[in-house]
C-alpha positions as a Markdown table, in Angstrom:
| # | Residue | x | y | z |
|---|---|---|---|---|
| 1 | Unk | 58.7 | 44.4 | 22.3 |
| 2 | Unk | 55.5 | 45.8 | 24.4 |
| 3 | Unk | 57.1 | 45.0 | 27.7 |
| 4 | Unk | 60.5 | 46.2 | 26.9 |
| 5 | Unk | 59.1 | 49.6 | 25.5 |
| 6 | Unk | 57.2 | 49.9 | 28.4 |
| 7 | Unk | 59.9 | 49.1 | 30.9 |
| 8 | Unk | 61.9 | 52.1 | 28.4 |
| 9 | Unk | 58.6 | 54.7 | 29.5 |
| 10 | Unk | 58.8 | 53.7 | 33.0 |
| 11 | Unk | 62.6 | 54.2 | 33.3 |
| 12 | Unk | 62.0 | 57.9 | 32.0 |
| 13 | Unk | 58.9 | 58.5 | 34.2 |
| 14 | Unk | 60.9 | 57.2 | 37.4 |
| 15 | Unk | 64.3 | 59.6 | 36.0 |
| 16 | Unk | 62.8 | 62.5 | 34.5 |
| 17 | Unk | 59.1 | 62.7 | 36.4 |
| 18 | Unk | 60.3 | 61.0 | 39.6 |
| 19 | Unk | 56.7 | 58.9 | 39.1 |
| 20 | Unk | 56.3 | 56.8 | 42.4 |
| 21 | Unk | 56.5 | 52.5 | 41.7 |
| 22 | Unk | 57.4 | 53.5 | 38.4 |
| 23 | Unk | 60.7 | 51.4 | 38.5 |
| 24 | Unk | 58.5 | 48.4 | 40.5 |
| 25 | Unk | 56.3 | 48.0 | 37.6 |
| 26 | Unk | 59.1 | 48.2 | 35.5 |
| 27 | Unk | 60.9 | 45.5 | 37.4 |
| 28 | Unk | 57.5 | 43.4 | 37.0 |
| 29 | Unk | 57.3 | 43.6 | 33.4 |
| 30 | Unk | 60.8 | 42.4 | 32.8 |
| 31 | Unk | 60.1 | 39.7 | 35.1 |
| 32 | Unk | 57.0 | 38.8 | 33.0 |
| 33 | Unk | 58.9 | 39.5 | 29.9 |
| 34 | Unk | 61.9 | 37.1 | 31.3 |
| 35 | Unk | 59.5 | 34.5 | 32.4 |
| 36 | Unk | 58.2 | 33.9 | 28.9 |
| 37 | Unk | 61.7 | 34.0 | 27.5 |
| 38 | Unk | 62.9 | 31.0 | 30.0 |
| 39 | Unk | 59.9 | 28.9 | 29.1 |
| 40 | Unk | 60.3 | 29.0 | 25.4 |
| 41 | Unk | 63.9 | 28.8 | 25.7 |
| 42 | Unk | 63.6 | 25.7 | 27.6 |
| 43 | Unk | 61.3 | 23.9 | 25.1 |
| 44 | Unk | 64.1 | 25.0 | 22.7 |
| 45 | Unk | 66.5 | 23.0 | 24.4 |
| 46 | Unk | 64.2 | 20.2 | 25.1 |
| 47 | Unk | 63.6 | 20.2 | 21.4 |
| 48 | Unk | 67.1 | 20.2 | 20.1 |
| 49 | Unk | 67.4 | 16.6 | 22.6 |
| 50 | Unk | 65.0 | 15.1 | 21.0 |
| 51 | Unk | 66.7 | 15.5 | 18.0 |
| 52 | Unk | 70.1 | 14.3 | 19.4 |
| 53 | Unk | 71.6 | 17.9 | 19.2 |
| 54 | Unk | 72.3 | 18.5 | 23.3 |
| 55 | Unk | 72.0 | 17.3 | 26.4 |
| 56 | Unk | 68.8 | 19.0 | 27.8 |
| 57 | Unk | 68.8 | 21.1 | 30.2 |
| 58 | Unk | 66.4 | 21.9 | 33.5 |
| 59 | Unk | 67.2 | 25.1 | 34.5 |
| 60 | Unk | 65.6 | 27.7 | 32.3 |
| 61 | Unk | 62.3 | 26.3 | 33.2 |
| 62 | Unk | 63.6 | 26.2 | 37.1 |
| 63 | Unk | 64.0 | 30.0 | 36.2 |
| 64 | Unk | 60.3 | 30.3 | 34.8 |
| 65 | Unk | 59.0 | 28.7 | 38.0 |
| 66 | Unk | 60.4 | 31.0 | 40.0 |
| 67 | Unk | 59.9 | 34.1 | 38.1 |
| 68 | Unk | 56.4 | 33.1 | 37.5 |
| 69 | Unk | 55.4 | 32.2 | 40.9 |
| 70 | Unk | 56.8 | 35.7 | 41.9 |
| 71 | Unk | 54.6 | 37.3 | 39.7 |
| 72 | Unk | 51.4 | 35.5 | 40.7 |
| 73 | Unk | 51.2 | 34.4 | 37.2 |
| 74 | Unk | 49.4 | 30.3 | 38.0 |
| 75 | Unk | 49.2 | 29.4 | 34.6 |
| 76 | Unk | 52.8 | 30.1 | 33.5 |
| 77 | Unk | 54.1 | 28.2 | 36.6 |
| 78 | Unk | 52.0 | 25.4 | 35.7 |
| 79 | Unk | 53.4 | 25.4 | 32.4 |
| 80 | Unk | 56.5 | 25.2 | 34.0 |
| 81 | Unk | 56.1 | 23.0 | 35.9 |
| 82 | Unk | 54.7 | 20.6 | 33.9 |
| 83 | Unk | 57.8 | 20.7 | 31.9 |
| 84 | Unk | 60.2 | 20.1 | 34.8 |
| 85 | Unk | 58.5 | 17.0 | 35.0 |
| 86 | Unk | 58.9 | 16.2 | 31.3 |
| 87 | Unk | 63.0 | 16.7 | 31.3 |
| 88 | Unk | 62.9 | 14.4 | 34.9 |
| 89 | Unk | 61.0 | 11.9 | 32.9 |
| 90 | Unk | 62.5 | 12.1 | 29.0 |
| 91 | Unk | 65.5 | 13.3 | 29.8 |
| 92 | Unk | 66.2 | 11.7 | 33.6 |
| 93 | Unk | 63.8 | 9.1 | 32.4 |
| 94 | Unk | 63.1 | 9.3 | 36.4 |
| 95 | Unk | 59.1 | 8.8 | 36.9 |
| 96 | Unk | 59.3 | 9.5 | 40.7 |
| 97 | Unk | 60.9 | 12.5 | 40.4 |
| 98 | Unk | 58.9 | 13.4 | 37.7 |
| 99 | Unk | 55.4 | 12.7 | 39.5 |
| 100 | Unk | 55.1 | 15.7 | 41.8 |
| 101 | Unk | 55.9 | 18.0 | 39.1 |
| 102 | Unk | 53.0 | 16.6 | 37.0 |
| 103 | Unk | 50.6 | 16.4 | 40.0 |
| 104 | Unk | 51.2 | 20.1 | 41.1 |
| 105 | Unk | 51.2 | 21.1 | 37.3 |
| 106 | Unk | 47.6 | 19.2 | 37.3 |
| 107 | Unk | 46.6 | 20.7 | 40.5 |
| 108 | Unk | 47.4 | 24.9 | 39.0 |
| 109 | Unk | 46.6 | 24.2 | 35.5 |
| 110 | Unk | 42.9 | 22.7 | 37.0 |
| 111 | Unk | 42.8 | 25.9 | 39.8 |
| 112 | Unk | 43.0 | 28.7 | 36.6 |
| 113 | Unk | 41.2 | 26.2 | 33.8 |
| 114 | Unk | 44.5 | 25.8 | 31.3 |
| 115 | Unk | 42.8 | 22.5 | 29.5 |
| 116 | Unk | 45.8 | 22.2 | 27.6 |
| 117 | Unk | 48.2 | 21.9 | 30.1 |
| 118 | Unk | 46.2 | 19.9 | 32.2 |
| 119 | Unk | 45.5 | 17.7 | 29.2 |
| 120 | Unk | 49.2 | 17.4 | 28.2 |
| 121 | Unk | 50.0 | 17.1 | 32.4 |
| 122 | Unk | 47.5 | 13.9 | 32.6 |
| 123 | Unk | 49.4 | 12.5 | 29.5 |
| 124 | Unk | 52.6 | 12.3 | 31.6 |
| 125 | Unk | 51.0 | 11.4 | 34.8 |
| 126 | Unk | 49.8 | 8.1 | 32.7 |
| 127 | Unk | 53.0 | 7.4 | 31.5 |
| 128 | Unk | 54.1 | 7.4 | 35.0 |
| 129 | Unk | 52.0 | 5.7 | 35.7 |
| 130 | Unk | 51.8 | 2.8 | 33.2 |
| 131 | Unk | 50.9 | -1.0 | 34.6 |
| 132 | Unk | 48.9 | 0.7 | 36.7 |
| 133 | Unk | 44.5 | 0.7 | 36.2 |
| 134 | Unk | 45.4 | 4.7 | 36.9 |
| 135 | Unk | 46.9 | 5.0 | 33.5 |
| 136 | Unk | 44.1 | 4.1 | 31.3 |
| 137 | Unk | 42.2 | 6.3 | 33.1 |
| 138 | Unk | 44.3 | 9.0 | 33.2 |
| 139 | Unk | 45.2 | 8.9 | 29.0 |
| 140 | Unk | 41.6 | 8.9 | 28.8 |
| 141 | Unk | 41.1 | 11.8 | 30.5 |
| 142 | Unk | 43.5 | 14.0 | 28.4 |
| 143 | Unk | 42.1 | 13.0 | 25.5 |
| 144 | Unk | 38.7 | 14.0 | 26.4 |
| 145 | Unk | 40.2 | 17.5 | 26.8 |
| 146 | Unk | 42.6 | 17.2 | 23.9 |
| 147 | Unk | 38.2 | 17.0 | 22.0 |
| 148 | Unk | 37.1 | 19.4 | 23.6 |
| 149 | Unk | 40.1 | 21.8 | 22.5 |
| 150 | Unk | 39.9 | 20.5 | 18.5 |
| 151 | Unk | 43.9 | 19.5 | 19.4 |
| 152 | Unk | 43.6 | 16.5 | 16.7 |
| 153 | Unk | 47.6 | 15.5 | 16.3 |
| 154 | Unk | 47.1 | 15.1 | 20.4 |
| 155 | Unk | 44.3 | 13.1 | 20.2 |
| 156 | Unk | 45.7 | 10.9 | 17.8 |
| 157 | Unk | 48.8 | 10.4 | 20.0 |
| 158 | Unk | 47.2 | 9.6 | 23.1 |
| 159 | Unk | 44.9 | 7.2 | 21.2 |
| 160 | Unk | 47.8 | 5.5 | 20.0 |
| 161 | Unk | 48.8 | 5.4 | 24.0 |
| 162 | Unk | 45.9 | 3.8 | 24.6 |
| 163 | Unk | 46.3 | 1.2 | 21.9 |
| 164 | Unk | 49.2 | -0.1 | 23.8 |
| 165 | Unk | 47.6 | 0.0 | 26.8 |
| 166 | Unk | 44.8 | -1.9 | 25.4 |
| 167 | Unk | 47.2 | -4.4 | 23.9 |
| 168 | Unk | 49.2 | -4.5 | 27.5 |
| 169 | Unk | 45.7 | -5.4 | 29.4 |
| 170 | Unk | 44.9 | -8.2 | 26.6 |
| 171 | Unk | 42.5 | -6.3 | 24.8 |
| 172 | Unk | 43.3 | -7.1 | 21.2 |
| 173 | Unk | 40.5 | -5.9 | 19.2 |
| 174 | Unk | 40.2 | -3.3 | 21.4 |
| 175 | Unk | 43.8 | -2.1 | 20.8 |
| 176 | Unk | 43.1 | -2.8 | 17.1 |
| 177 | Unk | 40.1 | -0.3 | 17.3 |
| 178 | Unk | 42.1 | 2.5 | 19.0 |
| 179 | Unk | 45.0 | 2.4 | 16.9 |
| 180 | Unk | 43.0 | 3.0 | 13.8 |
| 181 | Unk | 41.6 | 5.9 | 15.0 |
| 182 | Unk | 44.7 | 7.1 | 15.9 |
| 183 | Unk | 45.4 | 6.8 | 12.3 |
| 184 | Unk | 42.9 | 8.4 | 11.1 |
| 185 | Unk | 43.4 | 11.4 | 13.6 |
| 186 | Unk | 46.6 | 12.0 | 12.3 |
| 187 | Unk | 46.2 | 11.7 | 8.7 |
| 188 | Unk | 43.2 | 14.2 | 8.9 |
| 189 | Unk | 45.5 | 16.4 | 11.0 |
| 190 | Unk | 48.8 | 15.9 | 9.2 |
| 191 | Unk | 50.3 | 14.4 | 11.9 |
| 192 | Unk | 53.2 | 12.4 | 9.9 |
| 193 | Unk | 55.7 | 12.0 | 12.8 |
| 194 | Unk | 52.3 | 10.3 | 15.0 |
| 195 | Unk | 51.6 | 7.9 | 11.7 |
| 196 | Unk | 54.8 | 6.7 | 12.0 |
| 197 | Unk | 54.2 | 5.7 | 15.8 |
| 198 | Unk | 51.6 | 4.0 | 14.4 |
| 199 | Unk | 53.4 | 2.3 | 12.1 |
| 200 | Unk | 55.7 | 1.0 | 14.5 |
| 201 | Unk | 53.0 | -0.3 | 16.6 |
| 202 | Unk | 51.3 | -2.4 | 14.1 |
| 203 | Unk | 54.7 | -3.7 | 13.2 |
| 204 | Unk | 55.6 | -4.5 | 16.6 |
């Protein structure tokens, strides 16, 4: 409610002070206030089609792009960004379109240091890129980061990527190796929903 009570003051300094920008700063922290709103409604939506309750839908995040590249704000428009890509590739389950997304999410979440999204960005870049030498590379790289940031539940999963990866190249024992770390991971981290991917890899 900060931003809207302060959009509330600068509507009275601007009507009853005649303060100078007063309504432009106003106008900016709606925008910021609207930005947010868009992204976290869009990862609404994307939730509810993963669990078979709608279509999914691009165009809140579109929104967020726009409003957050209007404010200057790189971070949020990498966020953004990153999950234009991830409704083009789950939803569209289009990779090509999905690629430039990920690769300018990369490029702005690297530019202002967002580890998380870049870690999360280089997930998706691998799965676009998968039956490629790029991919390994790529998974590996995210979960580096996903250490670094103590993110266990995203280790696990992208351990579990690399288990099939392993597997895919012809690397048995190394697959074996991966995927009970994975498992690990995600008990220590409560990650039930990842043990089950895990299940279904070892019964696969």
């Amino acid at each position: 409610m900060g931003r809207i009570e302060n959009a509330k003051t600068l509507y009275e300094q601007a009507v009853f002070h005649g303060t100078e920008d007063a309504l432009d700063q106003a106008d900016l922290a709606l925008d910021s206030l609207e930005a947010d709103l868009m992204l976290a409604r869009g990862r609404v939506t994307h939730a509810r089609f993963l669990a078979g309750e709608g279509p999914g839908d691009v165009t809140a995040f579109e929104r967020a792009v726009d409003l957050y590249n209007a404010l200057g704000d790189v971070r949020g428009e990498a966020e953004s960004l990153f999950w234009i890509g991830i409704f083009h590739q789950v939803v569209g389950q289009e990779d090509d379109v999905a690629r430039p997304f990920f690769e300018r999410a990369r490029d702005l979440a690297t530019e202002v240091g967002d580890r998380e999204t870049l870690a999360y960005t280089l997930r998706h870049l691998a799965f676009a890129s998968k039956g490629t030498p790029a991919a390994r590379e790529l998974l590996e790289e995210s979960t580096r980061l996903r250490r670094e940031l103590g993110f266990l539940p995203g280790v696990a999963a992208n351990l579990l990527g690399l288990a099939y990866v392993a597997r895919d190249e012809g690397r048995p024992g190394d697959a074996a190796e991966l995927v009970a770390e994975a498992r690990e991971a995600a008990e220590q981290s409560g990650a039930d929903r990842v043990l089950k991917w895990v299940d279904d890899f070892e019964s696969s």
